[in-house]
C-alpha positions in Angstrom: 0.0 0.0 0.0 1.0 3.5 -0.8 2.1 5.8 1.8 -0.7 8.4 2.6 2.0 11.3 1.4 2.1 9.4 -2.0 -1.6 9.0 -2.5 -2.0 13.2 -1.9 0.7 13.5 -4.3 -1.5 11.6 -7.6 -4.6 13.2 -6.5 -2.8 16.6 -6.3 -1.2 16.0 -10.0 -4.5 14.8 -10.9 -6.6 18.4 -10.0 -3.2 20.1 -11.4 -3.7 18.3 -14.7 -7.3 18.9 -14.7 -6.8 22.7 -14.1 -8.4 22.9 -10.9 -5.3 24.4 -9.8 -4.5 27.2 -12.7 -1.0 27.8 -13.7 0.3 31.0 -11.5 -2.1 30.2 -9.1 -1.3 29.6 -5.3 -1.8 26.4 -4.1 -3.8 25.7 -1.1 -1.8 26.1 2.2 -0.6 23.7 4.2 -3.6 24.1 6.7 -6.1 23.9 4.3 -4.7 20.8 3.0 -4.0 18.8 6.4 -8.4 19.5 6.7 -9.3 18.5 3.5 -6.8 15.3 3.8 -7.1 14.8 7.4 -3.5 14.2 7.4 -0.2 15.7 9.9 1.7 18.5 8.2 4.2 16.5 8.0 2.4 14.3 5.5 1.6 17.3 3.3 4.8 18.7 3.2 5.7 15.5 2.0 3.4 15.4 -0.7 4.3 19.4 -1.5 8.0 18.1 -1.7 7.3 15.5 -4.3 5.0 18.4 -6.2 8.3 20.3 -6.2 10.7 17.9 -7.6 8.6 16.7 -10.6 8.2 20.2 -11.5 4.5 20.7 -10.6 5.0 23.5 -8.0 7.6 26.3 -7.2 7.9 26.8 -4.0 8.8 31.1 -3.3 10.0 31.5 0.6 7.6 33.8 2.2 5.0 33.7 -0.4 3.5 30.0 -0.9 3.8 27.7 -3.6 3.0 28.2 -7.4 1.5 26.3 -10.1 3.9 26.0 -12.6 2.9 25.2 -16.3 4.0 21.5 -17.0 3.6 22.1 -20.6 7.5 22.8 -21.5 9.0 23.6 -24.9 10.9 20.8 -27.0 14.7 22.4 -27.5 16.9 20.3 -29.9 20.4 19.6 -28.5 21.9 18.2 -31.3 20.0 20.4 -34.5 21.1 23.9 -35.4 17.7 26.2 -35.0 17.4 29.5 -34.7 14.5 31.1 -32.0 13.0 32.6 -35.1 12.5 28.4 -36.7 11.4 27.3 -32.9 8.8 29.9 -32.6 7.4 29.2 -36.1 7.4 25.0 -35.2 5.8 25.7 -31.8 2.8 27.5 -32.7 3.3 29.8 -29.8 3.5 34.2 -29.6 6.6 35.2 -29.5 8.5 37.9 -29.5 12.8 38.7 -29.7 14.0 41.7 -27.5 17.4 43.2 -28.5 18.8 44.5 -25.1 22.3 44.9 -26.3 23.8 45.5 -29.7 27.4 46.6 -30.0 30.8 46.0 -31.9 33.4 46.1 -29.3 37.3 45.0 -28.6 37.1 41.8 -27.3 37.9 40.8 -23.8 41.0 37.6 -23.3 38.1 35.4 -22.1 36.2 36.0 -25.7 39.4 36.1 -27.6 39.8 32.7 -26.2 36.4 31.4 -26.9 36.2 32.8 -30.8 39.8 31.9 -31.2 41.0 35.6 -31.9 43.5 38.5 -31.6 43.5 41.7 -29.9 42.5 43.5 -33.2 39.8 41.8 -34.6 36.6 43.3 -33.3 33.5 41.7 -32.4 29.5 41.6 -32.4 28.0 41.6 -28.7 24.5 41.1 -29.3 21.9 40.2 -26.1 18.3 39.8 -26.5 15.7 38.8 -24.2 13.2 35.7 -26.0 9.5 36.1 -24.9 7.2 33.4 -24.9 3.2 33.9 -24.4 4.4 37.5 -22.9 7.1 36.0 -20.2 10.9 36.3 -21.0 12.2 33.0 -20.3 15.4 32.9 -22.6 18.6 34.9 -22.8 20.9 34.8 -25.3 24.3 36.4 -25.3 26.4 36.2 -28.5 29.7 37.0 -30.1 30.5 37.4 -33.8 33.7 37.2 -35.6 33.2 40.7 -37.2 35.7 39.6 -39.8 32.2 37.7 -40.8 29.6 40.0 -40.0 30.9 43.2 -40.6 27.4 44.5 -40.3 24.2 44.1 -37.8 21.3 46.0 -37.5 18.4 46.1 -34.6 16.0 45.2 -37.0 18.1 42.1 -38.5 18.6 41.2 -33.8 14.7 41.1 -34.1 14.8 38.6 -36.8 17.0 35.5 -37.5 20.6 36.7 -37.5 20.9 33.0 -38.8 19.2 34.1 -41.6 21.0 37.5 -42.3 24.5 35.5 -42.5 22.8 32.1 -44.6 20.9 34.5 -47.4 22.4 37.8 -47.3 26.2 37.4 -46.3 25.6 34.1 -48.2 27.5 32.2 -45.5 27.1 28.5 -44.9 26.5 27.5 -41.3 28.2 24.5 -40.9 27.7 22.8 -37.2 28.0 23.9 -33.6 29.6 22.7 -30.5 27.1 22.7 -27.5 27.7 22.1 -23.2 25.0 22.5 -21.0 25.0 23.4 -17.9 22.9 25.1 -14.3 24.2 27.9 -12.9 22.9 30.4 -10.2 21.1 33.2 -12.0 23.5 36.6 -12.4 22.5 40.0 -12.1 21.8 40.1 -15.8 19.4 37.2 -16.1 17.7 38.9 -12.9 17.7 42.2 -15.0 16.8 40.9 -18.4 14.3 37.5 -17.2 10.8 37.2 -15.8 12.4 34.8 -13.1 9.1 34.0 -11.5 11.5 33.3 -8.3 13.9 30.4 -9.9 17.4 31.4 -8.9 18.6 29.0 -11.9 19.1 28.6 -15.3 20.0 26.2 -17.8 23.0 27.3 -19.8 23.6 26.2 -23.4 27.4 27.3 -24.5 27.2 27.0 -28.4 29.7 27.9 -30.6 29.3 27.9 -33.8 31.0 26.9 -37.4 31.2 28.1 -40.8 30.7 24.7 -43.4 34.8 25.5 -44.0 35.2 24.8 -40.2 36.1 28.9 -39.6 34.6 29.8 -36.0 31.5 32.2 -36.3 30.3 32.7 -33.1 30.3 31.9 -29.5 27.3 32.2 -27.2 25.6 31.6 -23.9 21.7 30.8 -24.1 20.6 30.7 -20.7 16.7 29.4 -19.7 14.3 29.1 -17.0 14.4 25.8 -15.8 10.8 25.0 -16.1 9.7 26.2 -19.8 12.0 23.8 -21.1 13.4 20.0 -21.9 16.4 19.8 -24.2 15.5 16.6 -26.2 18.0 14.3 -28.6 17.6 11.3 -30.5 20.4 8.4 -29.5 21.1 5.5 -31.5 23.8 2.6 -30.4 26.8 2.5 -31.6 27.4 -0.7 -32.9 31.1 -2.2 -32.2 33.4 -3.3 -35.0 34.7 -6.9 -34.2 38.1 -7.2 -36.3 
């Protein structure tokens, strides 16, 4: 038999998943739910735990916990896709905020990463991706301006991608890719509807021409609960000699 903290767990998902609970709504405090249960706070806390690790509830200290929306975004990890071809394929509004645009000396960290000297200038370009009106992605990119020699605002609001494939008439080739979770910085707290995750999701890319020249380097860094990073796998099947 299932403990009584596992059985309040299902028939919590189960209201969740009906939208009894709406997403961004509070859920019903501990009190309320040790009544309606007839269970020790102990038990619910239990069952709020499990809520909270299989990404049903976020818990914000002082405040309660939230329904979080369960419905999360497919991202590739091994394709190529720009936000621009990921917002066409999901169907849903969104909508590319350019917060930074600037051609600048490079730093020795991004020197290292784009694999460049002291005198070759590069593209800093940040912008803020909103989804169904909440900014859940940040990307921060580099450019090789021995590449791009020229970015606009309007072509940040678009598919840089794009720009370089059919007006630079550059072939992207393939990227590199490492994820990672780090503690949110003052820019993502700046530049993200954080909802009260003090995480992201960081997905270091960097990217190649088709001749295997280094384009770009960048960080894109999401909130943990709008997305799952999906790949297909297939065996590798050994060579017996």
């Amino acid at each position: 038999m299932n403990a009584k903290y596992i059985s309040i767990y299902h028939k919590l998902v189960e209201q969740i998943e009906k939208g009894v609970f709406t997403v961004g709504s509070k859920i019903p405090s501990e009190k309320s739910l040790m009544e309606k249960f007839d269970v020790s706070r102990d038990t619910i806390r239990k069952s709020l735990q499990m809520l909270e690790q299989n990404g049903y509830i976020n818990k914000v200290k002082g405040k309660g916990s939230f329904i979080l929306d369960t419905a999360k975004l497919n991202f590739p990890v091994t394709g190529l896709i720009s936000f621009k071809e990921l917002s066409n394929q999901i169907g849903r509004e969104a909508e590319t905020i350019v917060e930074i645009l600037e051609k600048k000396k490079p730093s020795k960290f991004l020197r290292e990463q784009l694999e460049i000297d002291d005198q070759t200038a590069i593209w800093k370009v940040v912008r803020a991706r909103k989804i169904d009106g909440k900014k859940i992605i940040l990307d921060k990119e580099y450019y090789n301006c021995e590449y791009v020699e020229k970015l606009s605002k309007s072509i940040c609001e678009g598919s840089i991608f794009d720009y370089i494939e059919n007006t630079l008439h550059l072939n992207i080739g393939f990227a590199k890719k490492e994820i990672v979770v780090q503690a949110c910085t003052e820019d993502d707290q700046k530049y993200l509807d954080l909802d009260g995750y003090d995480m992201v999701v960081v997905v270091n890319t960097f990217v190649y021409l088709d001749d295997g020249s280094l384009l770009q380097y960048g960080q894109s860094r999401h909130r943990p609960d709008k997305f799952k990073f999906v790949d297909f796998a297939r065996r590798i099947q050994q060579i017996n000699e």
